[in-house]
LOVEX-553028 format. One record per residue: residue in one letter; chain; x, y, z of N, C-alpha, C, CB in turn. Coordinates in nm, 4 decimals. Each point is the difference from the previous one (the first is absolute). Glycine has a CB too. Layout:
# LOVEX-553028
<'A', 'A', <X, Y, Z>, <X, Y, Z>, <X, Y, Z>, <X, Y, Z>> ...
//
This chain:
# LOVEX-553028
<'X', 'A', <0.6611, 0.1871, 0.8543>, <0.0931, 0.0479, 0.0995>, <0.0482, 0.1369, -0.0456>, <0.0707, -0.2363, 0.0659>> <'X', 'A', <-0.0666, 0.3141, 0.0610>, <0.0364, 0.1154, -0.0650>, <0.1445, 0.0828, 0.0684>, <-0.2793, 0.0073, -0.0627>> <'X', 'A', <0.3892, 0.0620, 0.0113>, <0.1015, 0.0086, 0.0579>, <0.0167, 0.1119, -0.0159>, <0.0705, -0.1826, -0.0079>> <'X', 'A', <0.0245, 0.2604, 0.1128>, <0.0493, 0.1422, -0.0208>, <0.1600, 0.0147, 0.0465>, <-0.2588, 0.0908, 0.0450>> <'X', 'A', <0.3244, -0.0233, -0.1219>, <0.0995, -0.0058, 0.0907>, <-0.0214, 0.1376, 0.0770>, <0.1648, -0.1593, -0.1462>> <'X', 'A', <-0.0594, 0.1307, 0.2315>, <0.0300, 0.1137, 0.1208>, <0.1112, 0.0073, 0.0574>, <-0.1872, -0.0150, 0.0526>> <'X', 'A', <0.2390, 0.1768, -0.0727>, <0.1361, 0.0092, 0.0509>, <0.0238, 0.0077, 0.1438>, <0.0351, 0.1003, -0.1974>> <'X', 'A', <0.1121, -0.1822, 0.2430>, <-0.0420, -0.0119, 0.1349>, <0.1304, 0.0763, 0.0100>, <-0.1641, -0.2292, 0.0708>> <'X', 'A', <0.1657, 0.3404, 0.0229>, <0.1977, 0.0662, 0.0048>, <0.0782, -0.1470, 0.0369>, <-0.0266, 0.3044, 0.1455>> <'X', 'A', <0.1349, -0.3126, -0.1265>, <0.0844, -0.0925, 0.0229>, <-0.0326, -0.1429, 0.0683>, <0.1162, 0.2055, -0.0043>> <'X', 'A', <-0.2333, -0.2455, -0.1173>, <-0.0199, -0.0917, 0.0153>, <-0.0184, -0.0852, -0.1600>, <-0.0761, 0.0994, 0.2550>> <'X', 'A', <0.1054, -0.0820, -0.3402>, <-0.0184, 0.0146, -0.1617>, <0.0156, -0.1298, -0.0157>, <0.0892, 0.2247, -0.0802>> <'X', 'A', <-0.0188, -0.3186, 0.1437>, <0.0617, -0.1219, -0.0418>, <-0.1320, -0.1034, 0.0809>, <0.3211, 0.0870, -0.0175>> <'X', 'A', <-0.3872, -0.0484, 0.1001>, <-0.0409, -0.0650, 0.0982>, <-0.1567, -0.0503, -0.0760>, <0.1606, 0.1482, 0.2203>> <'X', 'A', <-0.2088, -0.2775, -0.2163>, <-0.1538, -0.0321, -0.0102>, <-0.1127, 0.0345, 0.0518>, <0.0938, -0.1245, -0.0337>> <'X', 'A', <-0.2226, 0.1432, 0.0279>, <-0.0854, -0.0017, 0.0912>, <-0.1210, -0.0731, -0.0953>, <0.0981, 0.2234, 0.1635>> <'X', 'A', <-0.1513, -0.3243, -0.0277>, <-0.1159, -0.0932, -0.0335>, <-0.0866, 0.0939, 0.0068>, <0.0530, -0.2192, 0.0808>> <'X', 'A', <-0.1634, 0.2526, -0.2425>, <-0.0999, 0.0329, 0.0980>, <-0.1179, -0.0944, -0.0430>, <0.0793, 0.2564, 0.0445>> <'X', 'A', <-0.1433, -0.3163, 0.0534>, <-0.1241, -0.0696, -0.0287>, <-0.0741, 0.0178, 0.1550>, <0.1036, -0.1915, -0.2121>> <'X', 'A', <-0.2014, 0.1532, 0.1936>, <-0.1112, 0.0067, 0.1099>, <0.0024, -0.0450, 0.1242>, <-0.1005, -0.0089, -0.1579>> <'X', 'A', <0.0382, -0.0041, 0.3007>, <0.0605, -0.0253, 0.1493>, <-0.0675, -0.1298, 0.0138>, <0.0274, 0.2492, 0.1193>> <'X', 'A', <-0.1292, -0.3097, -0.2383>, <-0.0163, -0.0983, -0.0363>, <0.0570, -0.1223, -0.0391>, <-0.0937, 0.1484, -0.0048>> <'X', 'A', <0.1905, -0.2354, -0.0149>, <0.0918, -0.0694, -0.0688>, <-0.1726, -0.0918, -0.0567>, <0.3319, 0.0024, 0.1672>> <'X', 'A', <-0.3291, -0.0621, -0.2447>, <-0.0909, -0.1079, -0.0195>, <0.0240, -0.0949, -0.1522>, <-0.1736, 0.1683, 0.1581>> <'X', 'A', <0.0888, -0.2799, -0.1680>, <0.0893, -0.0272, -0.1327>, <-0.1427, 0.0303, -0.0909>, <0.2327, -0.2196, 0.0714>> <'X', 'A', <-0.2185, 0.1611, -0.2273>, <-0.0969, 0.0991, -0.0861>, <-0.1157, -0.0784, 0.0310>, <0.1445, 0.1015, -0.2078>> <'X', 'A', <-0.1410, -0.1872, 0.2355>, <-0.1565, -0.0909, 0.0223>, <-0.0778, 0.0724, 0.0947>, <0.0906, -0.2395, -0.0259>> <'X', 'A', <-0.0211, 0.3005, 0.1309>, <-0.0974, 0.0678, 0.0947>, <-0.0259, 0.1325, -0.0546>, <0.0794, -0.1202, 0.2028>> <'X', 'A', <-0.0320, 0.1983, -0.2580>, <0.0147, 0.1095, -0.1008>, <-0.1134, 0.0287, -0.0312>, <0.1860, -0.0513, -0.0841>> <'X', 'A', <-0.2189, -0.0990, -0.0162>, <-0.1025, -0.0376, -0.1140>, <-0.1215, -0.0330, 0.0581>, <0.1635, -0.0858, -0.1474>> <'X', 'A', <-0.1724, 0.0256, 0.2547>, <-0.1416, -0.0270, 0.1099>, <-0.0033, 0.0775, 0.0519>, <-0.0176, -0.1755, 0.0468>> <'X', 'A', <0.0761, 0.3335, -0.0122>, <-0.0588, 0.0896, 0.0887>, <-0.0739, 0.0993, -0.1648>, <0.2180, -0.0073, 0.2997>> <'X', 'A', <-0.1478, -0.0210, -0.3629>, <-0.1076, 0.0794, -0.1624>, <-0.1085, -0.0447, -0.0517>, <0.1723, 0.0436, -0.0908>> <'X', 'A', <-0.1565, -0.2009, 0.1360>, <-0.0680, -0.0667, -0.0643>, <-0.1595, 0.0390, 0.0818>, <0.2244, -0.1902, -0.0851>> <'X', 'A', <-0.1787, 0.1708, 0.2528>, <-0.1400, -0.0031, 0.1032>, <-0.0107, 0.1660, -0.0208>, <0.0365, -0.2340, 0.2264>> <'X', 'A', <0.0051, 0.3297, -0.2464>, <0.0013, 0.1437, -0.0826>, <-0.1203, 0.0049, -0.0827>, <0.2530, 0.0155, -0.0202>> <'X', 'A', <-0.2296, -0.0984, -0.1018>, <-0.1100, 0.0152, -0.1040>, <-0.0838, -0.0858, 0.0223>, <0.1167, 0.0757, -0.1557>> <'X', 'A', <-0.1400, -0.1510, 0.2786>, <-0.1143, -0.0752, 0.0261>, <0.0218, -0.1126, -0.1214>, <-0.1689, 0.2083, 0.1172>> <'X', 'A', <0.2754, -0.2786, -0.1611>, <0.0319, -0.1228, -0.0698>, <-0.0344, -0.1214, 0.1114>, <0.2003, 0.1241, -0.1641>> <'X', 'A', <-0.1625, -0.0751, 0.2552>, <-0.0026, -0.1238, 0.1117>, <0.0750, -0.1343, -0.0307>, <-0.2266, 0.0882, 0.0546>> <'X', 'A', <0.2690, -0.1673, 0.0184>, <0.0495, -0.1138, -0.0239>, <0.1222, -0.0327, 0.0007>, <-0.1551, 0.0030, -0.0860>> <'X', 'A', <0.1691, -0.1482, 0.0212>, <0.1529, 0.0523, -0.0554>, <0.0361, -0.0286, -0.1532>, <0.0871, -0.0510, 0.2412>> <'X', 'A', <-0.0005, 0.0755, -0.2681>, <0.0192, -0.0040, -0.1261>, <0.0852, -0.1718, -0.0510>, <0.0045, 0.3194, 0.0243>> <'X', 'A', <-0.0342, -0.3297, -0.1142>, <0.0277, -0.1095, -0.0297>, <0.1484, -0.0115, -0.0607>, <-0.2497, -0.0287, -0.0163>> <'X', 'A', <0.3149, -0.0640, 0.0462>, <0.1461, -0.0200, -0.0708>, <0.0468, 0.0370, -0.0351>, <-0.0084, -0.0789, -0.0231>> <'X', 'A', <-0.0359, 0.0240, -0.1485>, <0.0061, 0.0911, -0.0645>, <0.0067, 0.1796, -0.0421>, <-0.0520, -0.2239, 0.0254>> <'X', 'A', <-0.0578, 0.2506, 0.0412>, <0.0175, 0.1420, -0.0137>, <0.0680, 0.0722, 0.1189>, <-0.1990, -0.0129, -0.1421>> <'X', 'A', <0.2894, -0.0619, 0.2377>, <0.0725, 0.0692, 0.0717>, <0.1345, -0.0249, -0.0724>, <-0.1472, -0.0091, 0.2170>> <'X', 'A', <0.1825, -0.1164, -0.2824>, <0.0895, -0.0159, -0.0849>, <0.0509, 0.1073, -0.0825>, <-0.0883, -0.1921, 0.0181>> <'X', 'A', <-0.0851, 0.2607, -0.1014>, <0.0432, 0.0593, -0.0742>, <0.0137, 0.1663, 0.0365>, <-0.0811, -0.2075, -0.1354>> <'X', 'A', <0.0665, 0.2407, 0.2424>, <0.0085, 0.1240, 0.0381>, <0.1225, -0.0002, 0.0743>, <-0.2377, 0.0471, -0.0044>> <'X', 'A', <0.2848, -0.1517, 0.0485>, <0.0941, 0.0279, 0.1130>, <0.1499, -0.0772, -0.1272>, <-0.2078, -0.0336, 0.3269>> <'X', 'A', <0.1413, -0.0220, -0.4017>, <0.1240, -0.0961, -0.0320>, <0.1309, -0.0559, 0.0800>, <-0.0761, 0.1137, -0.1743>> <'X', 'A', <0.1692, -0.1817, 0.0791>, <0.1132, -0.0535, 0.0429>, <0.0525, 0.0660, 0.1679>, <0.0523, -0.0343, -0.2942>> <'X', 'A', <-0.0351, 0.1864, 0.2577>, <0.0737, 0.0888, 0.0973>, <-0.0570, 0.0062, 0.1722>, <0.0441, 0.1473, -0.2421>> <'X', 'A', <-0.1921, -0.2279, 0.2314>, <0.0014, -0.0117, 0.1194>, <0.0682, -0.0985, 0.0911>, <-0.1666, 0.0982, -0.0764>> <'X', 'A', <0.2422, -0.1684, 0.0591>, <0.0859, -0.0827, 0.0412>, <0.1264, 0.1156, 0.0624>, <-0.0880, -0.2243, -0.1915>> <'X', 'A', <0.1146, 0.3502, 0.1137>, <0.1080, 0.0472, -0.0137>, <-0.0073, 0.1245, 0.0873>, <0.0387, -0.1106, -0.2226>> <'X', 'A', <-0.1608, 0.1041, 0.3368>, <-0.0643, 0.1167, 0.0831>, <0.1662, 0.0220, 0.0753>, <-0.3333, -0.0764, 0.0524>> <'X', 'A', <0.3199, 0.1862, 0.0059>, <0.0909, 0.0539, 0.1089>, <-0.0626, 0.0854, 0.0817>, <0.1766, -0.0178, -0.1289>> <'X', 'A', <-0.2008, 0.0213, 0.2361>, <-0.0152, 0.0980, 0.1050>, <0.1130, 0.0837, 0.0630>, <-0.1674, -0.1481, 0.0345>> <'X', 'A', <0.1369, 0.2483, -0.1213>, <0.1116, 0.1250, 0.1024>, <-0.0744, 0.1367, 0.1028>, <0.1846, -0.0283, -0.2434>> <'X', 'A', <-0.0984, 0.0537, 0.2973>, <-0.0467, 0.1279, 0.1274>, <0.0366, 0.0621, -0.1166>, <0.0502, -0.0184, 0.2962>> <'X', 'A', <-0.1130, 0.1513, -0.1864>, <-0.0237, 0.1468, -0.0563>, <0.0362, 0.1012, 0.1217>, <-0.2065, -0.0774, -0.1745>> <'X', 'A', <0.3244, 0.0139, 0.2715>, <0.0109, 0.0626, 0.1121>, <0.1134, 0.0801, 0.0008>, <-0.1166, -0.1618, 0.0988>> <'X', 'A', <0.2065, 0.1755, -0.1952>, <0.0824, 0.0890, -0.0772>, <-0.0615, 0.1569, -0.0227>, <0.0828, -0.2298, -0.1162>> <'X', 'A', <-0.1850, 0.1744, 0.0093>, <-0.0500, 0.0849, -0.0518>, <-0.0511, 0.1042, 0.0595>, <-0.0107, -0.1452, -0.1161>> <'X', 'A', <-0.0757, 0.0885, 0.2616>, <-0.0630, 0.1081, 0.0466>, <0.0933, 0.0663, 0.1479>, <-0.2547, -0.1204, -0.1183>> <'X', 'A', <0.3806, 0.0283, 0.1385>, <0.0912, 0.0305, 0.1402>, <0.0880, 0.1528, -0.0481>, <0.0494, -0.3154, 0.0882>> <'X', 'A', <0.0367, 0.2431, -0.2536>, <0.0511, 0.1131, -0.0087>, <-0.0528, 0.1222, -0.0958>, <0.1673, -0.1552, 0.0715>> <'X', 'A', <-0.2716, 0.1035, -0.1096>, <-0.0659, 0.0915, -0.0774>, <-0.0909, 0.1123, 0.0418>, <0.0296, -0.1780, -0.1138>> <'X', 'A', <-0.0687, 0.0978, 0.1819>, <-0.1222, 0.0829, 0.0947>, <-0.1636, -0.0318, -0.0828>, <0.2052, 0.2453, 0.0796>> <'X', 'A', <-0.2074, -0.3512, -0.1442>, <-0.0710, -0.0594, -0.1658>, <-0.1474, -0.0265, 0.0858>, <0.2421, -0.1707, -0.1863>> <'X', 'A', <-0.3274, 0.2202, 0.1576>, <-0.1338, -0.0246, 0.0800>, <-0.0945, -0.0482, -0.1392>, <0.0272, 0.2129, 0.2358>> <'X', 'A', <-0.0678, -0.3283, -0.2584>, <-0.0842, -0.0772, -0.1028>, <-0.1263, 0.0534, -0.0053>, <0.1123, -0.1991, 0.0329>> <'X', 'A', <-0.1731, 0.2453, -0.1730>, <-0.1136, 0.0627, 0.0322>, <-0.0971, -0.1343, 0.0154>, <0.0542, 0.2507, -0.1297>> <'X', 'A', <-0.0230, -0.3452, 0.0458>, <-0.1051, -0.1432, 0.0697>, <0.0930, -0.0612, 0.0428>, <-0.1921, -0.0511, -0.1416>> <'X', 'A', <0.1791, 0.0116, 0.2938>, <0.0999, -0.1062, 0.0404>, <0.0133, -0.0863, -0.0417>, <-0.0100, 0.0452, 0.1293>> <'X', 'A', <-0.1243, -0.1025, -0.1531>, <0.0045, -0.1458, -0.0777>, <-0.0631, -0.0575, -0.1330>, <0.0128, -0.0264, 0.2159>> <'X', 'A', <-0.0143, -0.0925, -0.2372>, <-0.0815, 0.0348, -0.1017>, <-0.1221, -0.0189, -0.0827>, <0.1698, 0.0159, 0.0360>> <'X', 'A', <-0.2320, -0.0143, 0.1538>, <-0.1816, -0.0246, -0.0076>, <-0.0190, 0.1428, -0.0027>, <-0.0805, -0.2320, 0.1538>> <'X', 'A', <0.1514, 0.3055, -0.0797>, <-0.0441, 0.1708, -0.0167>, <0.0244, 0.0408, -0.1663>, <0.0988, 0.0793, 0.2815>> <'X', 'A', <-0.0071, -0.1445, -0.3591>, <0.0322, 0.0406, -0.1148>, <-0.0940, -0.0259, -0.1129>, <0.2071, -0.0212, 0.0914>> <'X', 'A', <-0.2048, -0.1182, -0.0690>, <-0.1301, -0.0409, -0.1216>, <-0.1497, 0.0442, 0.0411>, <0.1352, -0.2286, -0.0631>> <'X', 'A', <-0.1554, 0.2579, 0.1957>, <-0.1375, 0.0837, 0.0331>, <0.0051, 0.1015, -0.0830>, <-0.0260, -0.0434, 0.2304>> <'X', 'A', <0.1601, 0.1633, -0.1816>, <-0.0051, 0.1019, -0.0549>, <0.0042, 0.0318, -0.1425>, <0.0650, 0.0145, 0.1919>> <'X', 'A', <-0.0439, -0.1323, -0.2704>, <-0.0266, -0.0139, -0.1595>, <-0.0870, -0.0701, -0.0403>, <0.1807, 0.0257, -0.0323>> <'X', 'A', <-0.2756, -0.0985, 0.1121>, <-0.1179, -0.0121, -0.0428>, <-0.0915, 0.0880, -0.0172>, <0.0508, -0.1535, 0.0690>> <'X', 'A', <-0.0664, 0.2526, 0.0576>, <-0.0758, 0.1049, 0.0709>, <0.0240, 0.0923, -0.1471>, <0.0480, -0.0275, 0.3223>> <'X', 'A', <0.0996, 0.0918, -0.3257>, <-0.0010, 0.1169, -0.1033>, <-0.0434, -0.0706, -0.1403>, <0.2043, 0.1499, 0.1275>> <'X', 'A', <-0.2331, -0.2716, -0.1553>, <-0.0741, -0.0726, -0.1515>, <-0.1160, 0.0042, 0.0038>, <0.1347, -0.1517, -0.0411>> <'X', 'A', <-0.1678, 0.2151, 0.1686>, <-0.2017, -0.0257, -0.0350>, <-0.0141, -0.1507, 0.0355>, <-0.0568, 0.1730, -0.2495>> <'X', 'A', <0.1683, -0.2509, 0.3081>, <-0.0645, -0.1494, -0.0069>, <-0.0700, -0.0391, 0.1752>, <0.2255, -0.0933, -0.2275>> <'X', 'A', <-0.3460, 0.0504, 0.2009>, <-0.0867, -0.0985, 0.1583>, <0.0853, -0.0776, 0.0398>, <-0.2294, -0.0352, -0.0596>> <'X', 'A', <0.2609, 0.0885, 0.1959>, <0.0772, -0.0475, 0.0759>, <-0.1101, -0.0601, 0.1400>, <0.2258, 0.1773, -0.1151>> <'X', 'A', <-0.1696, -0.3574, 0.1688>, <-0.1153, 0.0601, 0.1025>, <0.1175, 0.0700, 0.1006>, <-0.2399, -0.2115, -0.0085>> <'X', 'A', <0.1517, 0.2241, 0.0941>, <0.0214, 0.0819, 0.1223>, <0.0589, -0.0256, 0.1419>, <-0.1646, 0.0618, -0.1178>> 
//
């Protein structure tokens, strides 16, 4: 995860969500990477256990309609099949198509 701050004029005290126009939880995350690298399938229990651990129980879905009403905040990947494309793509990694 990556964060920046940003000064907002008279707004300093105020939050802004930013995450994707996507809400989803990590399991679907992990099967849109997974059918990505041509893993196919699904993953077993266990290894969603261990990638996702405990905290997926502890998901939250928030907007991002703050962000872009008073901000004017335009997402360079909306979501975050455009995102993990776009970091597969710049790794050199086979993506299908």
């Amino acid at each position: 995860m990556y964060g920046k701050r940003v000064k907002c004029p008279n707004r300093s005290s105020r939050v802004f969500n930013v995450v994707d126009d996507l809400p989803a939880p990590r399991s679907d995350v992990i099967a849109h990477a997974r059918s990505l690298l041509l893993l196919g399938g699904d993953s077993s229990p266990d290894e969603e256990e261990s990638i996702s651990g405990s905290a997926a129980s502890d998901e939250k879905r928030v907007r991002n309609a703050r962000l872009k009403e008073e901000l004017g905040y335009a997402l360079r990947f909306p979501t975050f099949k455009e995102g993990i494309e776009h970091c597969f793509r710049a790794q050199g990694t086979g993506i299908v198509q």
